[in-house]
N, C-alpha and C positions, 0 to 999 in steps of 0.2 A: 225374724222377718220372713215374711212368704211373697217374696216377689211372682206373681203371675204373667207371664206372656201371651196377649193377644192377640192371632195374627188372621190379617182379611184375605181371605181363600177366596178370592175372584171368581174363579171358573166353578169352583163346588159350593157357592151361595152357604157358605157356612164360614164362621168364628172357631178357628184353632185355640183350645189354651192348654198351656204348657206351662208346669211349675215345675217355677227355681227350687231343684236341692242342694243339699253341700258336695254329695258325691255326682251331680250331675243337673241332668232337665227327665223330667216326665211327663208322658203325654198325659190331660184331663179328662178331654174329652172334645169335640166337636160339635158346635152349637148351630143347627140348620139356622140361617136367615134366610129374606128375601133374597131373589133373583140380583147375581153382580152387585156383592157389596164391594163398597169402595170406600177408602181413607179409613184411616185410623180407629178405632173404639176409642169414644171419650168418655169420661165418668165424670162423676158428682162425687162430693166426699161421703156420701151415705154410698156407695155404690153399685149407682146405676149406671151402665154402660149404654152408650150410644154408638147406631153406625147407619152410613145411608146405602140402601137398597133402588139403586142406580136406575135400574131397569123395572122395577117394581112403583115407583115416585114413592118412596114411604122411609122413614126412618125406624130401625127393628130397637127396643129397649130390651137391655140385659140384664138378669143379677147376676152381680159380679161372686154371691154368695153361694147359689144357688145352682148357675151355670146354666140359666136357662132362659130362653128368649119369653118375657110375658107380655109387650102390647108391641101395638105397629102404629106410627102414626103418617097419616097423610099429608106430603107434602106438596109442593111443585116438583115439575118433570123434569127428569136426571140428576136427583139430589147427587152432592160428591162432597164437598166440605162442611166441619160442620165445626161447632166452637159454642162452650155452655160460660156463661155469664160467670163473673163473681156473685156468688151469693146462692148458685144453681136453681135461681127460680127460672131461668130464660136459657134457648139456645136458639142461637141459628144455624142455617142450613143452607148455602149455597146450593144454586135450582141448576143444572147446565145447561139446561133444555128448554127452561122458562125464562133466561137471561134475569133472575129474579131473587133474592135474600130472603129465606123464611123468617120469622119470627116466631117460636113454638115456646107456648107455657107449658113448663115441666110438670105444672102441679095437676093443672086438666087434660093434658096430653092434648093440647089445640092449638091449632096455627091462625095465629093471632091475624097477623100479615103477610104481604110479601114485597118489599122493597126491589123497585127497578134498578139493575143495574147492568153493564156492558154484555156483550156476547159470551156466553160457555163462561161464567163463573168455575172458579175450582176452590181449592182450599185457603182457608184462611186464619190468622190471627189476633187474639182480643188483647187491645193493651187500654187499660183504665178506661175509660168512657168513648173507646174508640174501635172499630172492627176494621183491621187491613186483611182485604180478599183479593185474589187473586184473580183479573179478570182475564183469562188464557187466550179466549177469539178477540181481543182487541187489545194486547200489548200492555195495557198497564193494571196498576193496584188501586181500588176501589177505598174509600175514606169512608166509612159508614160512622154520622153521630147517632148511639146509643144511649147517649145521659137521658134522657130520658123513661128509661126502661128502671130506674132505681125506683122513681117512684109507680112506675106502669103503667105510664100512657108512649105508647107505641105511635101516635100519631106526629110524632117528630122525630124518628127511629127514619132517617133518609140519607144518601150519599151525596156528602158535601167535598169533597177532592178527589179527583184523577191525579195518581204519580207515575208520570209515562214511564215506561223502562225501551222499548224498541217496538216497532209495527212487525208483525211477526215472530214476535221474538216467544210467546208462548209461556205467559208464565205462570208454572204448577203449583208450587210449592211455596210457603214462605216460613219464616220463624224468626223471632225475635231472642237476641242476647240475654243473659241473667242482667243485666242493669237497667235492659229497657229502653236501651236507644237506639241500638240499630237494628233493621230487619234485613236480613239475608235471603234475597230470591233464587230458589231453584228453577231455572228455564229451561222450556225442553227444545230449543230450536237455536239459540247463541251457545257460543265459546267461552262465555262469560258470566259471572256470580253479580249482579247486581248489588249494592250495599245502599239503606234508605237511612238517612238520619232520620229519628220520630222526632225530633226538635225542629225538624224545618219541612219535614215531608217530602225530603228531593234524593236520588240520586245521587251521591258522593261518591261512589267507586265504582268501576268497577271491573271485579277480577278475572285474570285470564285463568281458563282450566283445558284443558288437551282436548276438550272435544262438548259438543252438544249434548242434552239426555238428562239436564241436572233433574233428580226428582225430588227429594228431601233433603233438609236442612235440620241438624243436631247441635249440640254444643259439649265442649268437653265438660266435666265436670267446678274446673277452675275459670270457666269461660275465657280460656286464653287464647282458644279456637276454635272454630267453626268446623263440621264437617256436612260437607254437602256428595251425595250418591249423584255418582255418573253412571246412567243406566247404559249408556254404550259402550262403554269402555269397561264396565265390572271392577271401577276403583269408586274409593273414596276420597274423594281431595279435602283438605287440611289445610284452612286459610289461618293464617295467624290474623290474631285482633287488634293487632295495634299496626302492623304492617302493610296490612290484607295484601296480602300477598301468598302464593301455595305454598307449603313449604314441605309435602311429601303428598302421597299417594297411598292408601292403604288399599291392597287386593281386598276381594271379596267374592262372595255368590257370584251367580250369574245374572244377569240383570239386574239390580240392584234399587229398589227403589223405598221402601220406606226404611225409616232409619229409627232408632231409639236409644235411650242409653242409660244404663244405672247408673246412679252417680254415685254407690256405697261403693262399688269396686270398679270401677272405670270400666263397664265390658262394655260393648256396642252389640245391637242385634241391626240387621238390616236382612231387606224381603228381599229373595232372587227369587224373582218373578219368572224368570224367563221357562217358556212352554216347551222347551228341548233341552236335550243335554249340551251344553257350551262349552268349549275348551277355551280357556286363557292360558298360555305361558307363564306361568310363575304365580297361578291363582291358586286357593285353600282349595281342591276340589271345581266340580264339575254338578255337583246336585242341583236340579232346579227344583220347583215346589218345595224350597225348605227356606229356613230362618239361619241365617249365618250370624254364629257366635262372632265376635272377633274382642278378644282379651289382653288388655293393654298395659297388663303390668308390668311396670320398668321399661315401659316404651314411651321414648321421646319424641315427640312431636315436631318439633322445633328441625330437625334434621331427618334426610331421609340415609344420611349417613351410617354404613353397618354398626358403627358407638350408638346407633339410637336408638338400637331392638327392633325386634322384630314382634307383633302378636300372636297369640296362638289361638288357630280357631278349628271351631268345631262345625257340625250342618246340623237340622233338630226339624227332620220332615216334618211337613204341613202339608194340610189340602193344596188343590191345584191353584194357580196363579195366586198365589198371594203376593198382594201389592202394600200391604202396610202392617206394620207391628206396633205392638202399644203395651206399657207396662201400669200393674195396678198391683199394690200391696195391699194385700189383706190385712194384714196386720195395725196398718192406719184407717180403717175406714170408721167410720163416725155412727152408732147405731143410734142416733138418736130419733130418725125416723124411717129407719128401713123395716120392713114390711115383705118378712120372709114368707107369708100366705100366697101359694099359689094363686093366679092369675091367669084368667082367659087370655088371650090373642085379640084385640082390636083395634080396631082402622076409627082414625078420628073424624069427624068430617075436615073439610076444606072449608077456614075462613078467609083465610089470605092466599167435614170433609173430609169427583173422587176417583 
């Protein structure tokens, strides 16, 4: 297994990747993208990596093989979230600037559409014929129907639900459970984790956490808990899933904001973002620009009690401000249509997550 790590270098407009070895992490290589990428690399199972170039309107494609930026496509203004279909014939791309939903075919690199949706979209989540996004300037989560996109008519591809979470409440982030029913909101302006049942679309919980800042949302391995990154506080809270309720606090980097997680050996990676050096009391280090391991073997969840261990973490410098991490194994990728011939650099036109 070659687990790869992907991390968004905000301020140095470039993709860090870092490969898992047995005796450690080694740096790749650094992949120039456009100007303030932002949110996560996503990929295809042939893979192709995606990420949006904020300040440029454009989304940069990656091989994930190759480690090389080969087209750009044009989207709507202040692309940030983005989310590729089952099937990876389609992604969308949350616009923040255009209050607006891309629609981009993977196959011609063109944007199909752009579906209206509330103020400053951010990132979001694809569950079966449904897109929950995250509408940050007006309080709630966006209901986009996508069934229509199986067969490829885009012209019913529109936002039929608002799920309020709070007016000001700002919210960044989401992610959905391994069973698929609930989604956990990261907010960057309440004290609290949102929880949405997908069975009903509403607000069912939701949890107190020590402070504002939530940015990402993870799951353990066994989906018995959630963990969601407090960027102002430099912890990780740990909802239990049947409880929901916190039931510890893991330290971490400094600023903390995307999160990810292998599920072969339970490690967590999260971005400390932050542009200074940070002191926390009782945190792994002080490093910012880097990827904070944090390694959870024989660490129990359930209690923050000394019986429930403790992790052990490492730092794995990145470019400057990186704001999201993303993992891709090599070793699963699908060659049935990947197309390791270099490729120019180009911008699509305009037909129609960060």
């Amino acid at each position: 297994m070659a687990i790869e790590l992907y991390s968004t270098d905000t301020d140095s407009g470039q993709i860090s990747v870092i490969r898992k070895e047995a005796d450690g992490y080694t740096s790749v290589t650094a992949i120039p993208v456009g100007n303030a990428p932002r949110g996560s690399v996503k990929f295809t199972r042939d893979g192709r990596g995606f990420v949006s170039n904020t300040s440029t309107n454009s989304v940069s494609e990656i091989d994930a093989l190759t480690h090389r930026e080969v087209a750009r496509i044009t989207v709507g203004s202040g692309p940030r979230g983005i989310g590729i279909l089952p099937g990876d014939r389609y992604m969308l791309v949350s616009n923040s600037g255009s209050n607006t939903v891309s629609v981009v075919d993977l196959e011609s690199r063109d944007e199909l559409t752009q579906v209206a949706v509330g103020r400053d979209p951010r990132h979001m989540a694809i569950v079966g014929e449904s897109a929950y996004v995250c509408i940050w300037g007006s309080g709630y989560i966006s209901k986009i129907d996508i069934s229509g996109l199986r067969s490829g008519d885009v012209s019913n591809v529109r936002e039929i639900a608002r799920i309020r979470v709070q007016e000001n409440s700002h919210p960044y982030s989401l992610n959905v459970d391994r069973t698929g029913r609930y989604a956990l909101v990261a907010c960057n302006s309440v004290d609290y984790v949102p929880v949405i049942d997908l069975t009903t679309d509403k607000v069912v919980q939701r949890v107190p956490v020590t402070s504002q800042g939530g940015r990402a949302v993870a799951f353990s391995p066994d989906n018995r808990h959630a963990l969601v990154t407090l960027e102002r506080e430099s912890v990780i809270a740990v909802i239990d899933m049947e409880t929901f309720e916190v039931t510890r606090y893991l330290p971490t980097g400094p600023s903390p904001r995307g999160i990810a997680v292998d599920e072969k050996d339970f490690t967590i990676y999260s971005s400390a973002f932050s542009r200074g050096a940070v002191m926390h009391a009782g945190q792994p280090g002080s490093m910012p620009h880097a990827i904070t391991v944090v390694r959870m073997d024989n660490v129990d969840l359930s209690t923050d009690d000394e019986t429930g261990g403790q992790p052990v973490f490492e730092d794995i410098p990145v470019g400057f401000g990186p704001c999201s991490v993303s993992l891709f194994d090599t070793d699963h990728v699908s060659l049935d249509n990947v197309d390791i011939n270099a490729q120019h650099i180009a911008s699509s036109s305009v037909g129609s997550a960060g």
